[in-house]
C-alpha positions in Angstrom: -50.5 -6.7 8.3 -53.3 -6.8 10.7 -51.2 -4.5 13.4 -53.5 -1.4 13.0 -53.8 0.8 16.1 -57.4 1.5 15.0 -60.0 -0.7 16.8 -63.4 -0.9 15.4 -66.4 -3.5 14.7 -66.4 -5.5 11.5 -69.0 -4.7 8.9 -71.4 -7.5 8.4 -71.1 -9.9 6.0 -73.2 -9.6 2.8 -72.1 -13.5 2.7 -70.4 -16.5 4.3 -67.9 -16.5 1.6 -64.4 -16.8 2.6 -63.0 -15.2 -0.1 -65.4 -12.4 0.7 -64.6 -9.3 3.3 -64.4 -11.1 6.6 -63.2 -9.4 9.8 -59.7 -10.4 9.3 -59.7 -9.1 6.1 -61.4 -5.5 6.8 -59.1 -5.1 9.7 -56.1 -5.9 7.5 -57.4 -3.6 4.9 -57.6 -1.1 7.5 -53.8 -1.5 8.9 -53.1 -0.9 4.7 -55.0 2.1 4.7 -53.3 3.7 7.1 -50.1 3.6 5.7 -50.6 5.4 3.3 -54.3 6.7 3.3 -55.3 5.0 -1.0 -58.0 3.0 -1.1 -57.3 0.9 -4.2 -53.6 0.0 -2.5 -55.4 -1.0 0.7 -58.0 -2.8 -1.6 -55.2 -4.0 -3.5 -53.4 -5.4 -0.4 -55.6 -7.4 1.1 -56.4 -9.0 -2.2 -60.3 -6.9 -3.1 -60.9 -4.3 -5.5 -61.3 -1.1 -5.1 -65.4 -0.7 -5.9 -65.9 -3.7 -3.7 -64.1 -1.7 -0.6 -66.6 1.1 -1.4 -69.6 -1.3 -1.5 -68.4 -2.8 1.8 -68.5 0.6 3.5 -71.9 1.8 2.1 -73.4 -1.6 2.8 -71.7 -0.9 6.8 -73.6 3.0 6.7 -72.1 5.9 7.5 -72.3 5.8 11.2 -71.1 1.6 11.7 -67.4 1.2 13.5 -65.9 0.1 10.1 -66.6 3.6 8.6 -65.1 5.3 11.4 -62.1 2.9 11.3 -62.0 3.9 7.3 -62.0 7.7 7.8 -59.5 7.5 10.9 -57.0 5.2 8.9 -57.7 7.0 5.8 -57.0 10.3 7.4 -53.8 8.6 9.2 -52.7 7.2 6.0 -52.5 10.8 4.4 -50.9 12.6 7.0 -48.2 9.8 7.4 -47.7 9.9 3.9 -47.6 14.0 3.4 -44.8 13.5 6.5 -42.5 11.2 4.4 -42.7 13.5 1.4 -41.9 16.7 3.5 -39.1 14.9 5.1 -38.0 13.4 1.8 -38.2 16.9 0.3 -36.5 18.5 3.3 -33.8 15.5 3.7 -33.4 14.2 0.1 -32.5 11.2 -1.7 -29.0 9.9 -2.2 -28.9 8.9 -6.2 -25.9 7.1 -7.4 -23.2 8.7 -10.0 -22.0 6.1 -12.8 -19.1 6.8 -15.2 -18.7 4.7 -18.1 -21.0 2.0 -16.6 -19.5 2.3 -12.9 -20.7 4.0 -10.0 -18.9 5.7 -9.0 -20.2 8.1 -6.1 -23.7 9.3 -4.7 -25.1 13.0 -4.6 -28.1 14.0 -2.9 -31.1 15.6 -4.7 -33.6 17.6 -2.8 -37.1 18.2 -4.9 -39.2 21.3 -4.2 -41.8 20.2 -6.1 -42.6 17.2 -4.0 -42.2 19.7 -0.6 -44.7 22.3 -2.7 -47.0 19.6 -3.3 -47.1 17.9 0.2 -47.8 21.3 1.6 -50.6 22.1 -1.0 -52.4 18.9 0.3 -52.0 20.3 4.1 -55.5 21.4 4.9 -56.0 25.2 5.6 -55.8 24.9 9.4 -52.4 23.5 8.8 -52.0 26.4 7.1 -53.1 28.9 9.2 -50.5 27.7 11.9 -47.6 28.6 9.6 -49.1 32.3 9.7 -50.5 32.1 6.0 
């Protein structure tokens, strides 16, 4: 899971512990943040919680490589996932058909909500290049 395009400089350790966030472990949770742009999942992934991810990047300051990594993956993460829900909304989903307990055929279901709601989260500048 460590096959993140983003490059950066580990965080320093607040121990030695190896269970703890070492360098293989912040640049896996960085690869997991950018698939999908959550920090508990990414936290979650890489076996940390949530609240210790955040202590990680505050004890790393604002302007260390691992907080730049975390913004770029984060920001990654959200617009790959905004993609897939504008292409699943656009595309849809084949669901299957049962009768009596068979199935018996697909049909595909397109959801405006989930395009509605992946545009909503498109920043305004996004915005303003669709003439709104």
């Amino acid at each position: 899971m460590t096959d993140s395009p983003i490059v950066f400089a580990s965080a320093p350790s607040a121990s030695n512990r190896r269970d703890g966030w070492t360098p293989e472990r912040q640049r896996a949770f960085i690869a997991a943040l950018a698939k999908i742009g959550l920090v508990s999942a990414a936290a979650k992934a890489v076996g940390m919680s949530r609240k210790s991810a955040y202590a990680l990047l505050a004890r790393a300051g604002p302007d260390s490589g691992f907080a730049g990594a975390w913004h770029e993956a984060q920001s990654l993460g959200h617009q790959r996932a905004s993609d897939a829900a504008i292409i699943r909304a656009i595309d849809g989903v084949e669901v299957p058909v049962f009768y009596r307990g068979i199935q018996r055929g697909t049909r595909r279901v397109y959801d405006n909500r989930l395009l509605i709601a992946a545009l909503r989260a498109q920043g305004p500048a996004d915005r303003d290049l669709a003439g709104r």
